[in-house]
N, C-alpha and C positions, 0 to 999 in steps of 0.2 A: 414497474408496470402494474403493481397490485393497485396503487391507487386510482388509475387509470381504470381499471376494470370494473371500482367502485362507484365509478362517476355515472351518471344519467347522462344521456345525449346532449339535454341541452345543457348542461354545468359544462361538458366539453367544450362545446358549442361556443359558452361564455369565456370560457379561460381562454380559448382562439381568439375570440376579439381581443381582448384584454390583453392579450400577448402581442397580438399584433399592432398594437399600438393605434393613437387615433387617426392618422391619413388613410391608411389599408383601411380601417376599421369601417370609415365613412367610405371609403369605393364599395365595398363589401357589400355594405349596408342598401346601395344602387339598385342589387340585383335581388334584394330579398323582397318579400310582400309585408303589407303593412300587419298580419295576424304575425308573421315570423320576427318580423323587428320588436314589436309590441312584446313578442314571449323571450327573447334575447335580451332586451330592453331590463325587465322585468328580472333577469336570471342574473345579470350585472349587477344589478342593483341592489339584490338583497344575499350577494354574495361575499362573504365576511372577510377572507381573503386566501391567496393563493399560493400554495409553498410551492417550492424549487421542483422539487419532484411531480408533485403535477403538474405543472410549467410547459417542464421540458419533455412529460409523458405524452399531454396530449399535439404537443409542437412535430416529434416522432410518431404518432401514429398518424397528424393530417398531413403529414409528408410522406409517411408513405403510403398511403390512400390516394395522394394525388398523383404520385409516380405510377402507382398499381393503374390508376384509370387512364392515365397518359398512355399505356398499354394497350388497354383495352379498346381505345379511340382508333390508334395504330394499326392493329391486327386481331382484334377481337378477342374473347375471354382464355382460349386456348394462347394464344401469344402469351398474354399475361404471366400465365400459370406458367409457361415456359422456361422466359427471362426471370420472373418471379422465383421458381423452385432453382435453377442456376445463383442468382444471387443473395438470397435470403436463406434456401433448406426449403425442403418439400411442408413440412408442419408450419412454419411462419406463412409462407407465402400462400398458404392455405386458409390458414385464419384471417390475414388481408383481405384476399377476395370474396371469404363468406360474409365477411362485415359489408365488402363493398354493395355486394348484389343481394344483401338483403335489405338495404337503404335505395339503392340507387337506381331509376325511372329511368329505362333509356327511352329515349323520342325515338318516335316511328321515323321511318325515311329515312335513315341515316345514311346510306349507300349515296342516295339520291341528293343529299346536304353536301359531299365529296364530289358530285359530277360538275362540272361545268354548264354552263346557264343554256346554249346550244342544243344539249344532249337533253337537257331537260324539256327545252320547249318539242323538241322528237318524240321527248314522253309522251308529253300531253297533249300534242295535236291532234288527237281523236275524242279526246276526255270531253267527258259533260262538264258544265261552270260548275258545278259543286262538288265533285273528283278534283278540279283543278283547286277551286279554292282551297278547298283540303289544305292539300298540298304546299301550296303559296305560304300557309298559316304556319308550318314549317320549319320555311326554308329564311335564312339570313336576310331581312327588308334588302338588302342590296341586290343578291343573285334572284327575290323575290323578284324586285322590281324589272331586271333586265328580262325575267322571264316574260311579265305580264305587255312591255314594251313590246314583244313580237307578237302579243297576239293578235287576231282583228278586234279592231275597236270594235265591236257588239258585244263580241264574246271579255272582251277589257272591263266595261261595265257589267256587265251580270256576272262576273266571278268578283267583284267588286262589293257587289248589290248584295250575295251571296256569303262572303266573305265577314262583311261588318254586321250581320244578322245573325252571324253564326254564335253559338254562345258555347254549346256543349254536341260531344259526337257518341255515341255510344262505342264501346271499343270494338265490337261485334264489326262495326260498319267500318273503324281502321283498318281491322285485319282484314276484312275483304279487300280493298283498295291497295292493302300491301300485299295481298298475294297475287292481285293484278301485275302491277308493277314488279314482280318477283318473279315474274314470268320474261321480263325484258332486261332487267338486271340481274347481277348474280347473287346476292342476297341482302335482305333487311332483316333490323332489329325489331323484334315484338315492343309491343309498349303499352303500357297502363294508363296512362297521362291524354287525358279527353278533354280537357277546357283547349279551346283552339280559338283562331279569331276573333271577332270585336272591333272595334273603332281605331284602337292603338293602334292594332296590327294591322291596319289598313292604312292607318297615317305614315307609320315608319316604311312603308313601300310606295306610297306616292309619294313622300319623299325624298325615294331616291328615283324614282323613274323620271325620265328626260322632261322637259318645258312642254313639246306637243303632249305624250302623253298623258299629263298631269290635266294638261287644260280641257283633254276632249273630255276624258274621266270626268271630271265635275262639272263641263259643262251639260254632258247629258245625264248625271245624276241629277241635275237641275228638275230634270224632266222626270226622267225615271221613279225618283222618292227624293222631293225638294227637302224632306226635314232629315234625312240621311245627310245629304248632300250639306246639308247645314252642320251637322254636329261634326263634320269632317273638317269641315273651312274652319269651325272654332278651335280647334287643332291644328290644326295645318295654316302652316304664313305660306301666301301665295307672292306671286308680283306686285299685282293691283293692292296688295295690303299696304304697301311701303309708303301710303295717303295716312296710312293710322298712328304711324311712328311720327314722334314729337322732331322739330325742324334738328334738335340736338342731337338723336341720334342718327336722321340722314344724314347728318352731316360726315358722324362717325362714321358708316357706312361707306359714303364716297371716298372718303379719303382711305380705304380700302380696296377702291373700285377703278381700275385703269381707266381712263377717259377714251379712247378707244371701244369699250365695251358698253359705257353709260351711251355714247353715241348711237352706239348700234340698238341700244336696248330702245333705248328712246323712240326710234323710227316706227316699232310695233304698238305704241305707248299709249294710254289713252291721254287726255286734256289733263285731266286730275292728276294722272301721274308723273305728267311733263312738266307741268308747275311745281310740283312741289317740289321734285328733282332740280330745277331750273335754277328754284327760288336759294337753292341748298349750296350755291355754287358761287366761286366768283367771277365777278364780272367780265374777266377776261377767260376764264374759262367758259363761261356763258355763250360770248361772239364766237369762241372758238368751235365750239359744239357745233351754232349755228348757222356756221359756215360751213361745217363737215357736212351736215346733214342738208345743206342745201346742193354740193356739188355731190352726193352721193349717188343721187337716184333710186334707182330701187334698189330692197335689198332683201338676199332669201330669207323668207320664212323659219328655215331652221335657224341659221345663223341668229336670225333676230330673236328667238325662242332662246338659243343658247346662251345669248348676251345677258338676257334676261334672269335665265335661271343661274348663271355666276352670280350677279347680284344675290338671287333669294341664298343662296347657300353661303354667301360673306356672311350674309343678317344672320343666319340660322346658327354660323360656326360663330358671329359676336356673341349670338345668345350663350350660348353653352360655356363660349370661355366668362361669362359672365360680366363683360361690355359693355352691354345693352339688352334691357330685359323687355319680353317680348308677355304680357300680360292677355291672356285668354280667357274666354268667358261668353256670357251674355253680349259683349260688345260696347258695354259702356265705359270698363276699364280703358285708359289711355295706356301707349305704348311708350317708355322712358326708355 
């Protein structure tokens, strides 16, 4: 452990990646910022090499740093100390957690990140749009989004409008809003950590909120701040975007896509989108489509929303598995 003790944070830091070989190294790498890759980067690289003993020092202490916090997440800092002084000795498990909590930022809310999406929208149905955006900035884009999905669409858009504006919160103005909220649940954690919201963090929750939602959302940010509304859609693949994607990837795409579902999508569909989808198809599949959608009739609005949004999220999940890459920007990049 002496050698351990010698090391600076980030030599640590380095010989974890280094240790952890390079697939882990590159997930890892996902959730860092581009200042922390750059100094990790940098601490690899001009580091000469690494014996047995620090190896396997710092492999034992992010193990059990990450056990100790797996605790803390659980049952808070006294749980910790608990299981901690039970299985380690009161002196180690002691020194674990002073190292933990003199590094480690807990995010506000944390109570509130455990409740269910329900319980939350009860929170906030009396909150002003910039309590709530808060909040949203948060909580996981998923439970984000099912939140902002119950709200009323006025109040969808100005915690939206609110939300991508937001840059920085003074922590003064968190701890007020959690001791709000600490007044309806039974406790949170204090936190340091102020940058909140921005543009990401409004794309990763409309993209996970339903097809209606998504569409009322930008189509009255249209209205609200058109160049908002813009730098959202450069970010965000909608429906109507599946015109931008080369005929090679729709293709890819459909054949991902039950025919059943391209039917239904299709009936909502503009000119531009039915063509290309059309054009993507074979020709027996083509009559078949357009014989479905002639004996259809009408068909509900959500349904045809839903059809729709399976689509966008095949594209979204080829993107990611890296399938079909979905190129953003100014708009002149094409989509391969």
């Amino acid at each position: 452990m002496a050698a351990n003790t010698q090391m600076t944070n980030r030599k640590k830091a380095a010989v974890l990646i280094i240790a952890l070989g390079e697939d882990y190294a590159a997930k890892l790498y996902k959730h860092l910022s581009e200042d922390e890759i750059a100094s990790l980067t940098l601490a690899i690289s001009t580091m000469d090499k690494v014996t047995k003993e620090e190896r396997e020092s710092v492999l034992s202490e992010f193990y059990e740093m990450c056990i100790a916090q797996k605790f803390i997440s659980e049952g808070g800092l006294d749980y910790a100390r608990t299981v901690l002084n039970k299985a380690l000795g009161e002196e180690k498990a002691s020194e674990i957690l002073n190292k933990l909590t003199e590094t480690l930022q807990v995010r506000p809310f944390e109570l509130i990140r455990k409740a269910d999406s329900a319980q939350i929208v009860h929170l906030v149905a009396n909150e002003n749009p910039q309590t709530v955006a808060l909040l949203l900035s948060y909580l996981d884009p998923k439970k984000a989004g099912d939140v902002l999905s119950a709200l009323p669409g006025d109040v969808q858009v100005e915690v939206i409008t609110r939300m991508a504006n937001m840059e920085s919160v003074i922590p003064e103005y968190i701890k007020e809003v959690e001791m709000v909220f600490e007044q309806r649940l039974t406790h949170m954690g204090t936190a340091d950590q102020t940058k909140v919201g921005g543009i990401d963090a409004v794309v990763d929750i409309i993209n996970s909120v339903d097809r209606g939602t998504e569409k009322y959302i930008l189509d009255q940010l249209d209205v609200v701040d058109a160049a908002l509304s813009e730098n959202i859609k450069r970010k965000l693949f909608v429906f109507e975007d599946i015109v931008k994607l080369t005929d090679q990837a729709v293709r890819i795409v459909l054949q991902n896509v039950d025919q059943s579902d391209i039917t239904v999508a299709l009936k909502g569909a503009n000119d531009d989108v039915k063509e290309v989808i059309m054009r993507n198809l074979s020709r027996r599949v083509q009559e078949m489509i357009r014989e479905e959608l002639e004996i259809m009739g009408p068909a509900k609005k959500k349904d045809v929303e839903d059809a729709q949004q399976k689509i966008v999220n095949i594209i979204r999940n080829l993107e990611e598995n890296g399938e079909i890459v979905i190129s953003r920007g100014d708009g002149s990049d094409v989509y391969i």
